[in-house]
C-alpha positions, 0 to 999 in steps of 0.5 A: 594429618591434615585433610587436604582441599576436596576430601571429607572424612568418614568414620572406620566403622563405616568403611568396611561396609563402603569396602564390601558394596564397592569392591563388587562394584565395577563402576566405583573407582572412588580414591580412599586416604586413611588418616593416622587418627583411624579416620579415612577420607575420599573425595566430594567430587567422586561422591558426586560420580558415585551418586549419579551412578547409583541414579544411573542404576535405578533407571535402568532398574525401572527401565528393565521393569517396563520392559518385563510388563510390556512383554506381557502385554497381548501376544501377536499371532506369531508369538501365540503360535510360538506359545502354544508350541511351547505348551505341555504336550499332554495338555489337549489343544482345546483346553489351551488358553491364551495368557491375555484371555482369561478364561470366561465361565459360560453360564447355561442361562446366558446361551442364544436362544435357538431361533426356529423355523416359520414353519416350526412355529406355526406347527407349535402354535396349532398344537399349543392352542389346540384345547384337549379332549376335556377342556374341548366344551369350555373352548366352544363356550369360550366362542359363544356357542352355547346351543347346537342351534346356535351352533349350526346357525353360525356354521351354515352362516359361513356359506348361506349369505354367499349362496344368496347373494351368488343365486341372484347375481349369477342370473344376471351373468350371460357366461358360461360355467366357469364364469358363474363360478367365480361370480359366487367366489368373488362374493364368498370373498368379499364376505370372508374380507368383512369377517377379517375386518370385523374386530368383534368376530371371534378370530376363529370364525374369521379364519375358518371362514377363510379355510372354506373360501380357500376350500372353495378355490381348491374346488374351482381349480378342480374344476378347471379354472385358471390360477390367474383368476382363482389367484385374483380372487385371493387378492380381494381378501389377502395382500401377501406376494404371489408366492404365500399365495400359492402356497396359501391355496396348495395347504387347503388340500393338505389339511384335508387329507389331515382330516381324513388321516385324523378320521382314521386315527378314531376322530369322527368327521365333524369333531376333526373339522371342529379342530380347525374352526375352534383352533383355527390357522391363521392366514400367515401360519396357512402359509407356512404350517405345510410340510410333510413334517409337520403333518406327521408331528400332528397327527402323532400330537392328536391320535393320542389318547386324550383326544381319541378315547375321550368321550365328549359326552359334555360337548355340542356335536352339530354334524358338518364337514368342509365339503359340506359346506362348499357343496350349496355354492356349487350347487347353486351354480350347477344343480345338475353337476354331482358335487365331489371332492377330490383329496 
């Protein structure tokens, strides 16, 4: 039998297999002619149709397969409400999780450190700097104190040079009391600046100076002096805002009465005003360090047994309070005045 234009043969082995892809195939329609020699033929035009619709499948194969990954890209708000919805009931809220966020494994290590109060800090910085009860003379040699005559020369040296200076100027002053008073606390300031300036002084010398000139002031409020002009005569020694300011003169009768607490915890007088001359408070940590918590916390850290019960036997123990060392400023100005100091 003769092929006619426009077909080509295949083999019958193959036709059985062409048979059982097409017969399932709703898109083949290819005209099959069986030869007499077993041999069948179809035309090379619907091979051609039948070519671009097997390109025409695998398109839309690939198109449905970037339609599935799209839809698994982040879900929007709607869709994750929807998801969750869709979630096992007995699985808690908390421990759900979005299917675009994996979840992160938190490391301890790597969490925000909590950051602290001023106030907290300036309370962990006294405490940390305090040495203890047996390590008490090795911060005084630290400080060059290696005598008590040197020790008691440089204590009274805090009030002599201002008590001097005071006593001669204050002569000269026509003003009443008030006005002589603050003469010998502009002087007591402009030594205390010079000791904040002076970078070879031990910091604890230089700030405890600056606890007895706020001592001072506490006094002269005592005694009825204006806050504009005690607060003018901080100024020489201090730029901080008005409002430190305040806050700076408010915490001297708070360690005071630290002092005293300490004193009934079983501190002896002079070993208690010791902790604020050899651990003594920076201007900005005066500013901050007052609160009633923190008082409790110290007072809670000092009364412990390193400090109440050790027995100092190595140490230098020159005899000085704070009172006692305003008491020569005030005296120089009114002799006849009983000096007191109210807590």
């Amino acid at each position: 039998m003769a092929i006619q234009e426009g077909f080509v043969l295949v083999k019958l082995e193959l036709f059985s297999r062409m048979r059982k892809h097409c017969e399932d195939c709703h898109d083949c329609n290819i005209p099959i002619q069986v030869l007499s020699d077993g041999r069948i033929v179809t035309p090379i035009d619907s091979l051609h149709n039948s070519s671009n619709i097997r390109k025409r499948k695998a398109s839309k194969s690939s198109d449905s397969t970037e339609n599935a990954l799209t839809n698994t890209s982040p879900l929007t708000p709607q869709s994750e409400t929807e998801a969750t919805r869709l979630q096992s009931p007995s699985q808690p809220p908390e421990t759900r999780q979005s299917p675009s966020k994996p979840s992160a494994q938190r490391n301890p290590e790597t969490k925000k450190r909590v950051r602290r109060s001023p106030k907290t800090e300036a309370f962990s910085r006294f405490v940390k700097n305090a040495p203890e009860g047996n390590r008490w003379r090795e911060r005084q040699l630290e400080l060059g104190l290696n005598t008590v005559e040197k020790y008691e020369h440089v204590i009274q040296g805090f009030s002599r040079r201002a008590y001097v200076v005071s006593k001669r100027e204050c002569c000269k002053e026509l003003g009443h009391l008030g006005g002589e008073l603050i003469v010998v606390g502009k002087n007591l300031a402009l030594l205390t600046k010079s000791s904040l300036e002076n970078v070879d002084l031990q910091r604890s010398f230089a700030y405890f100076h600056v606890l007895i000139l706020l001592s001072y002031y506490e006094l002269l409020r005592q005694k009825g002096v204006s806050n504009e002009a005690i607060d003018e005569l901080i100024q020489t020694v201090t730029e901080i805002r008005e409002r430190d300011r305040k806050a700076l003169l408010d915490t001297v009768p708070w360690i005071h009465q630290l002092i005293l607490e300490l004193v009934q915890r079983g501190w002896t007088l002079h070993r208690a005003t010791e902790l604020f001359f050899i651990n003594a408070i920076s201007i900005s940590d005066l500013v901050r360090i007052r609160s009633d918590e923190n008082f409790t916390s110290i007072l809670e850290h000092f009364s412990a047994d390193k400090f109440v019960n050790c027995s100092y036997d190595d140490c230098l123990t020159p005899s000085y309070s704070i009172p006692g060392l305003i008491a020569p400023l005030f005296n120089s100005v009114n002799p006849t005045d009983q000096f007191s100091y109210e807590t």
